[in-house]
C-alpha positions as CSV (number, residue, x, y, z in Angstrom):
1,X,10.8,29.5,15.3
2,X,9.6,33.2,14.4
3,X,7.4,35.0,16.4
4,X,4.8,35.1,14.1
5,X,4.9,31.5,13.7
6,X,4.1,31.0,17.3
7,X,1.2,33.4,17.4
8,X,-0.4,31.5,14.1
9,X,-0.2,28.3,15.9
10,X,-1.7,29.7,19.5
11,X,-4.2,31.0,17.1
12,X,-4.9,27.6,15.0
13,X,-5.5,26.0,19.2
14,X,-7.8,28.5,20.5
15,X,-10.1,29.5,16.9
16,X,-12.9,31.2,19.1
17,X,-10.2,33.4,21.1
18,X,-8.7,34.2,17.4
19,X,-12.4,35.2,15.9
20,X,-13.0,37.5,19.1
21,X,-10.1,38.9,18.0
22,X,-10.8,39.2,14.5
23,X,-13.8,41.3,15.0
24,X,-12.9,43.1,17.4
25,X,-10.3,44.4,14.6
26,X,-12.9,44.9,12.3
27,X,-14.9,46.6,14.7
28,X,-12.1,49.0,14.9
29,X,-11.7,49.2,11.7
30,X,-14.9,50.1,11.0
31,X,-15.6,52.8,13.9
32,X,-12.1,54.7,12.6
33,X,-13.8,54.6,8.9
34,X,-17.0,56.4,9.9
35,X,-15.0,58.9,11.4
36,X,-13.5,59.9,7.9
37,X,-15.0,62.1,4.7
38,X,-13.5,60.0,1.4
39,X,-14.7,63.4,-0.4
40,X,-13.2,66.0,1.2
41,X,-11.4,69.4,-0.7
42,X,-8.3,67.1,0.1
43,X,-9.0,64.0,-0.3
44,X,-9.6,62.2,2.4
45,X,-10.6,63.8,5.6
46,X,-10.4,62.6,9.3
47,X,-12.5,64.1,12.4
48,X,-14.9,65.7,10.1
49,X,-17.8,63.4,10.4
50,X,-19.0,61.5,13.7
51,X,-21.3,58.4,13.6
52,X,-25.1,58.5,14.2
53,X,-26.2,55.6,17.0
54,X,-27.9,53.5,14.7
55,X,-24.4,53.1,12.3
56,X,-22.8,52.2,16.0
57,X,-25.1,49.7,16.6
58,X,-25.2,48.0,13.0
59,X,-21.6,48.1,13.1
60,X,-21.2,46.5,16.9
61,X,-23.9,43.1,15.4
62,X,-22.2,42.7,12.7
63,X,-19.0,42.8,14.2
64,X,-20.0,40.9,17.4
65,X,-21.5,38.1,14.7
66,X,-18.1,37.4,13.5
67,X,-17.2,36.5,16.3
68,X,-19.3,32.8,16.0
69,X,-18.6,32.9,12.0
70,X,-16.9,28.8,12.8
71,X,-19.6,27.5,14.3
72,X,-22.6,29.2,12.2
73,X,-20.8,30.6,9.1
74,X,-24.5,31.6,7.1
75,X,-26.7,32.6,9.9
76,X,-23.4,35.2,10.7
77,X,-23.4,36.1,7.0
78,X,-27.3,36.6,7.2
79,X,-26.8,38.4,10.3
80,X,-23.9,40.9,8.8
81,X,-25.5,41.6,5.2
82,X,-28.7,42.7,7.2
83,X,-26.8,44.9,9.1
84,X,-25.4,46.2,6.1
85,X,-29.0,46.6,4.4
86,X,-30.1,47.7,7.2
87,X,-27.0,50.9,7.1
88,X,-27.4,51.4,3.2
89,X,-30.6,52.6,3.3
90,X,-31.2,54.8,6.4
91,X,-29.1,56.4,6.3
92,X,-25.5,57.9,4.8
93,X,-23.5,55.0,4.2
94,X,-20.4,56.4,5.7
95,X,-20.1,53.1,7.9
96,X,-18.9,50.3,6.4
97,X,-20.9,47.6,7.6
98,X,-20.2,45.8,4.4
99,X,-16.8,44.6,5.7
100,X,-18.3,42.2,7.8
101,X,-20.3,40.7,5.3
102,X,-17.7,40.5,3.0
103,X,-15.5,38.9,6.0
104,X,-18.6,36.2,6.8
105,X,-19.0,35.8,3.0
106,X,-15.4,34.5,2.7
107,X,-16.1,31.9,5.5
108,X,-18.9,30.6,3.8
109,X,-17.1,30.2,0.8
110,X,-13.8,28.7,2.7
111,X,-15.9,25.9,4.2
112,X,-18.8,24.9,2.1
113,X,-18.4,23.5,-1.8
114,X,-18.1,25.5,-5.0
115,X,-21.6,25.1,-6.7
116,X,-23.4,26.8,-3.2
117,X,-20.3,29.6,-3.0
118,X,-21.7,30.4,-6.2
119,X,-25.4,30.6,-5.3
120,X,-24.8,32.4,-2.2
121,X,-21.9,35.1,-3.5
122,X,-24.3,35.4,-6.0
123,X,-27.3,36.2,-3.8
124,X,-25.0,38.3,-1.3
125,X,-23.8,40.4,-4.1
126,X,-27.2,41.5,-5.8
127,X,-28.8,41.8,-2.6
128,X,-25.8,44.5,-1.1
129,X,-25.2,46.2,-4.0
130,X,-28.7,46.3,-5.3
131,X,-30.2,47.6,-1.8
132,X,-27.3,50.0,-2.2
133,X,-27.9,51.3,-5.6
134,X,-31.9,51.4,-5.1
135,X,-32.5,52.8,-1.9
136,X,-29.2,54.2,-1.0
137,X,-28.6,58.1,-0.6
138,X,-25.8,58.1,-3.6
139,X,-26.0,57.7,-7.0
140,X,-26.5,54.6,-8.1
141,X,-23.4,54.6,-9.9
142,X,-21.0,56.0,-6.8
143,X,-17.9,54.7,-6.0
144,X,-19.2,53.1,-2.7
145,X,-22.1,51.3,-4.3
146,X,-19.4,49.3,-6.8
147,X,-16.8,49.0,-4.0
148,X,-19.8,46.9,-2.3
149,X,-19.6,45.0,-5.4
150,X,-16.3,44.3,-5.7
151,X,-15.2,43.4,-2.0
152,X,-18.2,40.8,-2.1
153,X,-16.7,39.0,-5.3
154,X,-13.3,39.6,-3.7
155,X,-14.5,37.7,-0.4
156,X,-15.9,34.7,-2.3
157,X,-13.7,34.1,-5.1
158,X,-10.9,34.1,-1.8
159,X,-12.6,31.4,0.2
160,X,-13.3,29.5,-2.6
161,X,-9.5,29.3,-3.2
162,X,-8.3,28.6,0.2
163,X,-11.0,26.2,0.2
164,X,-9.8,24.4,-3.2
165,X,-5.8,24.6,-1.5
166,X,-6.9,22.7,1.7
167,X,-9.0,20.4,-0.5
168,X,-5.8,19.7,-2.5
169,X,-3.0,19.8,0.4
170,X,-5.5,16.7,2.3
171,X,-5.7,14.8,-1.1
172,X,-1.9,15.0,-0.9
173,X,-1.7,13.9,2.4
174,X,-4.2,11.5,1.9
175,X,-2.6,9.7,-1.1
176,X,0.8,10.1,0.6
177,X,-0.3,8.0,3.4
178,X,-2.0,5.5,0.9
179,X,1.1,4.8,-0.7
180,X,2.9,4.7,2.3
181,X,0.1,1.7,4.0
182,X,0.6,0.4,0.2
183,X,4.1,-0.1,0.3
184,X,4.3,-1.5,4.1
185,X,1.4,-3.7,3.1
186,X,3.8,-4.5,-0.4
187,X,6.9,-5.2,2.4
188,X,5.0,-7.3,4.3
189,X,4.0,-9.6,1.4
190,X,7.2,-9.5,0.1
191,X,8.6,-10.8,3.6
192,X,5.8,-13.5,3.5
193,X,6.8,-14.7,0.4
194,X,10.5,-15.0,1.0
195,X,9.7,-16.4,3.8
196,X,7.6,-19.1,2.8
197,X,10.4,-19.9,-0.4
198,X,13.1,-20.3,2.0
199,X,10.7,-22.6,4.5
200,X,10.0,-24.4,1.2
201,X,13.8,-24.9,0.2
202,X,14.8,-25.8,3.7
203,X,12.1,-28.8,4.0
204,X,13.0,-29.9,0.3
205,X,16.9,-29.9,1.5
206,X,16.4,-31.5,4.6
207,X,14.0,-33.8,4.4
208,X,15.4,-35.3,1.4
209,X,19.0,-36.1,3.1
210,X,17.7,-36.6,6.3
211,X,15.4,-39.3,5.3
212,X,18.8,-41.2,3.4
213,X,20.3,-40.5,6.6
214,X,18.2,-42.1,8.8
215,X,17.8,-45.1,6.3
216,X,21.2,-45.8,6.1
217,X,21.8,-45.5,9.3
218,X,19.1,-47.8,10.3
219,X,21.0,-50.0,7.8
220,X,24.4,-49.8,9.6
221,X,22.9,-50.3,13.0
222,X,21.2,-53.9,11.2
223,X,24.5,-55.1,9.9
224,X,27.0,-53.6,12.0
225,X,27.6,-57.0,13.7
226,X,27.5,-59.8,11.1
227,X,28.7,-57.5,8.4
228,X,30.6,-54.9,9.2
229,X,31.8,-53.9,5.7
230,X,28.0,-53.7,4.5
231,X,28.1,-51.4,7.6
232,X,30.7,-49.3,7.1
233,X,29.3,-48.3,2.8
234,X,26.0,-47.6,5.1
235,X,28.1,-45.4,7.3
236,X,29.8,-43.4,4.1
237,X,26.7,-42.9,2.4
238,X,25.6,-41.2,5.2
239,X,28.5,-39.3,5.3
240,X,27.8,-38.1,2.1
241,X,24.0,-37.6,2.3
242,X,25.1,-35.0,5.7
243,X,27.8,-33.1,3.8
244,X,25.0,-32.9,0.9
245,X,22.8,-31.6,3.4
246,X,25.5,-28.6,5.1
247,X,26.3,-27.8,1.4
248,X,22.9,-27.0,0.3
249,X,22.2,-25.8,3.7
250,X,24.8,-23.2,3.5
251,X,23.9,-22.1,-0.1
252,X,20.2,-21.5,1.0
253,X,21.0,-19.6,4.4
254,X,23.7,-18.0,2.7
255,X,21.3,-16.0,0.5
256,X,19.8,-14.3,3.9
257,X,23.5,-13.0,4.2
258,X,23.3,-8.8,4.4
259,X,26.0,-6.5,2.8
260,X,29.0,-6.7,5.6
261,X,28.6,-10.4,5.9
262,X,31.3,-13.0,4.1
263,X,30.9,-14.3,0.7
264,X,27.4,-16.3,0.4
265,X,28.3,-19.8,-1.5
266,X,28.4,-19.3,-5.3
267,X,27.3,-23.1,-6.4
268,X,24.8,-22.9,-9.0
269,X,21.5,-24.1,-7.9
270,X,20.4,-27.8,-8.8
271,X,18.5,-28.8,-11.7
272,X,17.3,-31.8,-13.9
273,X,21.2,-31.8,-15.1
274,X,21.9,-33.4,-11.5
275,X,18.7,-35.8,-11.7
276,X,20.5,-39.3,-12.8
277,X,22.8,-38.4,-9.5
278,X,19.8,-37.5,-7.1
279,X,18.4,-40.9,-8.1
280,X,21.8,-42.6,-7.1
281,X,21.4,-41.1,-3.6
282,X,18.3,-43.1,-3.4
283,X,19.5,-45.9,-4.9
284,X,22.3,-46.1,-2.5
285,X,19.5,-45.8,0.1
286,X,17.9,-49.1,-1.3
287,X,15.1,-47.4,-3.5
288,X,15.2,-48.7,-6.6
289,X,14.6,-45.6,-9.0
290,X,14.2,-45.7,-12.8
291,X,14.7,-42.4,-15.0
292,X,13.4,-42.0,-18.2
293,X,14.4,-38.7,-20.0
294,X,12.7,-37.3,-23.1
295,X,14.0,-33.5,-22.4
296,X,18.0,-34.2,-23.7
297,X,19.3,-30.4,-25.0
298,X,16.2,-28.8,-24.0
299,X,17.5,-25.4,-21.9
300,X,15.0,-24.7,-19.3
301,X,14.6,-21.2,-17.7
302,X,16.7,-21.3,-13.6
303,X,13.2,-21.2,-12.3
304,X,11.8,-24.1,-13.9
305,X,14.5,-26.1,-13.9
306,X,14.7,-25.8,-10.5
307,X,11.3,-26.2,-9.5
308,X,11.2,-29.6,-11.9
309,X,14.6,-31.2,-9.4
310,X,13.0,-30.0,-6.3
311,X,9.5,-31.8,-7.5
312,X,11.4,-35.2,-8.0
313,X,13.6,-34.8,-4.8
314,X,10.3,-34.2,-2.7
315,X,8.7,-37.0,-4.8
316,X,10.9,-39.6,-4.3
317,X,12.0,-38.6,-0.4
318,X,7.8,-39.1,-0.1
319,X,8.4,-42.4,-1.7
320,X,11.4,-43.6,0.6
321,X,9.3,-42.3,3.8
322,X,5.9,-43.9,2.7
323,X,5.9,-46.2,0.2
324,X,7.3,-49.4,2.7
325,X,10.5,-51.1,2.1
326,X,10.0,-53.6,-1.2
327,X,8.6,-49.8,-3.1
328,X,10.3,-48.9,-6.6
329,X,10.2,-45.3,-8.2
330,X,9.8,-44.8,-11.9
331,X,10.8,-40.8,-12.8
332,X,9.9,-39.8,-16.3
333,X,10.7,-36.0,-17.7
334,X,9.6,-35.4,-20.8
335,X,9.5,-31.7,-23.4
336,X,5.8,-31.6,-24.8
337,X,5.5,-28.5,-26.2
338,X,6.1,-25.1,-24.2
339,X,5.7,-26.9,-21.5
340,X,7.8,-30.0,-19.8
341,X,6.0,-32.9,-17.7
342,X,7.3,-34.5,-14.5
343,X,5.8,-37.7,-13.4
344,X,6.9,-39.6,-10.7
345,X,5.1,-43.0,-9.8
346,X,5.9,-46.0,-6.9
347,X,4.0,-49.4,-6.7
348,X,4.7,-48.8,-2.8
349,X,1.9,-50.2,-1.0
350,X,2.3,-47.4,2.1
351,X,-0.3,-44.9,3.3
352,X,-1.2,-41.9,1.6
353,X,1.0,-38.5,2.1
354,X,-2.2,-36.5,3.3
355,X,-2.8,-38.8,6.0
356,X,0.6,-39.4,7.2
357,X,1.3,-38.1,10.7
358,X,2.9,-35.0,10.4
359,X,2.7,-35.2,6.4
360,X,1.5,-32.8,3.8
361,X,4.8,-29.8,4.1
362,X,6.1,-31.6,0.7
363,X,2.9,-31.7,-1.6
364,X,1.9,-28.3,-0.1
365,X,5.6,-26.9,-1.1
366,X,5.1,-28.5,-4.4
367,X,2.0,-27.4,-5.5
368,X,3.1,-23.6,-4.4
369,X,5.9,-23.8,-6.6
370,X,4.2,-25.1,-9.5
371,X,1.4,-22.8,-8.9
372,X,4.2,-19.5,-8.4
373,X,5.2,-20.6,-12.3
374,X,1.8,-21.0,-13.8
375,X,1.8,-24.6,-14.1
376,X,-0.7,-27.4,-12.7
377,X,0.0,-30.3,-10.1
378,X,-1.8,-33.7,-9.5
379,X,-0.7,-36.2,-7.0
380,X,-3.1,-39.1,-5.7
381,X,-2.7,-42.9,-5.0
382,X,-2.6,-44.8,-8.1
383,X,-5.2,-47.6,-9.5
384,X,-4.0,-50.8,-8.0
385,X,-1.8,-49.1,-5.4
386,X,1.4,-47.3,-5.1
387,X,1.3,-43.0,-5.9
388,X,1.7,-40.9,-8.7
389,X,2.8,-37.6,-9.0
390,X,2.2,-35.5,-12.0
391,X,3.7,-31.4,-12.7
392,X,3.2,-29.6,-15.9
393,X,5.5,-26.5,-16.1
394,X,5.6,-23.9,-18.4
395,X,9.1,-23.7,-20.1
396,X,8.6,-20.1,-20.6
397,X,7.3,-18.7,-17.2
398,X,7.0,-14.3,-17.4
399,X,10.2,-14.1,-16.0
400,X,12.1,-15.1,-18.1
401,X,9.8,-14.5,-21.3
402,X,10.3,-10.3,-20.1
403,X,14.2,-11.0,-19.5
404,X,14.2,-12.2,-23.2
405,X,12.1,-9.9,-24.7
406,X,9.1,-11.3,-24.9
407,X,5.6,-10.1,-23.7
């Protein structure tokens, strides 16, 4: 780090210590130019001149003002361009006073908006140079009288500049560290999301094959004795319905796999192409399930077509669970339109999913995937008993429509 860039920042900590300092340069500055002829046979001469009391005094207020220009910026403005009347006409302007008003000027300017810079230059600059040029000892067009004029303009055009920069340096900042909380707050929802996807696939996996699991094996444990063949197809099924379970299972937690990590599984996920064997694994479980199709050749977007097996899976697990013992399933999937219609119904005489203990994960995960692909979701207990389930998806969701082309 440079020298110079260590004295800025003690400066920048300690702004009254740094204005002292500034006018007591000025004030130096000042005393040196009253000492000095700007006419002289050659040019300009030093030692020729010394400085009357009163232009000591002027040039000591004004300079000792500058000193609280932070705190006060126009009272030390008012306070310098009287001092600088006060000089221009009594006497020979040969101290230049105006340098602190110039100096105060350019505070105002840095720290106030553009419309009053404006109205104050403006009044700061006819009132020096026109007390100056009226009352003043010199001609009214001398050199002096338009230097007052120009320095003024100088000192406000510059803080109205470094104002404008800091202005536009904090908007920076400021929209920087909007887009930064924009982005965490975009992570974060993200995260939720994903997380609340993969809560939604694990429940639909599990609960699905650990419901067959535990029915069948409550089935082996009744027969085990007076029939054990009965027992041992309970006992397979079972078998089946766990290494279902670690399969999808691995597939799911696989996709939480980072970079270094093996091979996540490649197995495509399920869809209604797999439905007549999902309703076989709850046939096999003693829930008689009935499947009527009216989708046959009718490709369905990865999204939807997953979404429409998961809806069924949950559907029918909530049937097994609920529904008692003597329930049947009825699954109909039909193309009407853009959109395709799951309805799953049971004559089950259990009690209602809301008010199960410990139920409503499964209509909750399927109405937030119906409602993530635009579609609409009705479940309630049917007239007469039993419970009916009813999801209308769009075939064309605005995933797929943009990865195709469409709007």
């Amino acid at each position: 780090m440079s020298t110079l860039t260590r004295a800025r920042r003690k400066l920048r900590a300690h702004p009254v210590a740094a204005d002292a300092a500034l006018a007591a340069g000025v004030l130096a500055c000042m005393v040196a130019g009253s000492f000095a002829e700007p006419h002289g046979p050659e040019g300009i001469d030093w030692g020729v001149r010394t400085p009357d009391v009163l232009s000591l005094v002027l040039m000591t207020l004004a300079a000792a003002a500058l000193a609280f220009r932070r705190r006060a910026p126009r009272t030390v403005l008012a306070v310098a361009s009287g001092a600088s009347v006060v000089e221009s006409v009594t006497g020979d302007p040969r101290a230049p006073v105006a340098m602190c008003a110039v100096i105060a000027l350019y505070t105002v300017a840095a720290t106030t908006d553009r419309p009053t810079t404006w109205r104050i230059g403006l009044l700061t600059t006819t009132v020096l140079t026109g007390a100056s040029m009226a009352a003043g000892p010199l001609p009214w067009y001398a050199q002096e009288n338009l230097a007052i004029f120009a320095w003024t303009g100088i000192g406000a055009t510059a803080g109205d500049a470094v104002r404008s920069r800091r202005a536009f340096v904090q908007a920076i900042r400021e929209r920087a560290e909007r887009a930064e909380r924009t982005r965490e707050e975009e992570a974060r929802r993200r995260v939720a999301e994903e997380r609340l996807r993969i809560a939604r696939d694990l429940h639909d996996v599990v609960a699905h094959h650990i419901a067959l699991v535990n029915v069948q094996a409550g089935v082996a444990a009744h027969v085990m004795d007076k029939r054990p063949d009965q027992a041992k197809e309970a006992l397979a099924h079972v078998r089946e319905a766990s290494r279902s379970a670690l399969g999808e299972l691995r597939a799911t937690v696989g996709l939480l796999r980072q970079s270094g990590d093996p091979e996540a599984p490649t197995e495509p996920a399920p869809g209604l192409d797999r439905l007549d064997e999902l309703a076989g694994t709850f046939r096999s479980a003693g829930l008689p399930v009935e499947v009527a199709r009216g989708d046959e050749g009718a490709g369905l977007p990865a999204a939807v077509d997953l979404a429409a097996y998961r809806i069924v899976q949950e559907a029918l697990t909530n049937v097994r669970k609920h529904a008692g013992a003597d329930a049947r399933a009825e699954v109909s999937v039909v193309r009407v339109g853009p959109r395709i219609e799951i309805t799953v119904l049971d004559d089950g005489a259990g009690q209602d999913q809301d008010h199960a203990p410990g139920g409503g994960h499964g209509l909750l995960g399927m109405r937030e995937r119906v409602t993530a692909l635009g579609g609409t979701l009705t479940t309630g207990p049917r007239y007469g008993g039993g419970f009916r389930v009813h999801a209308i998806l769009p075939v064309t969701t605005r995933t797929s429509g943009a990865r195709d082309g469409r709007p």
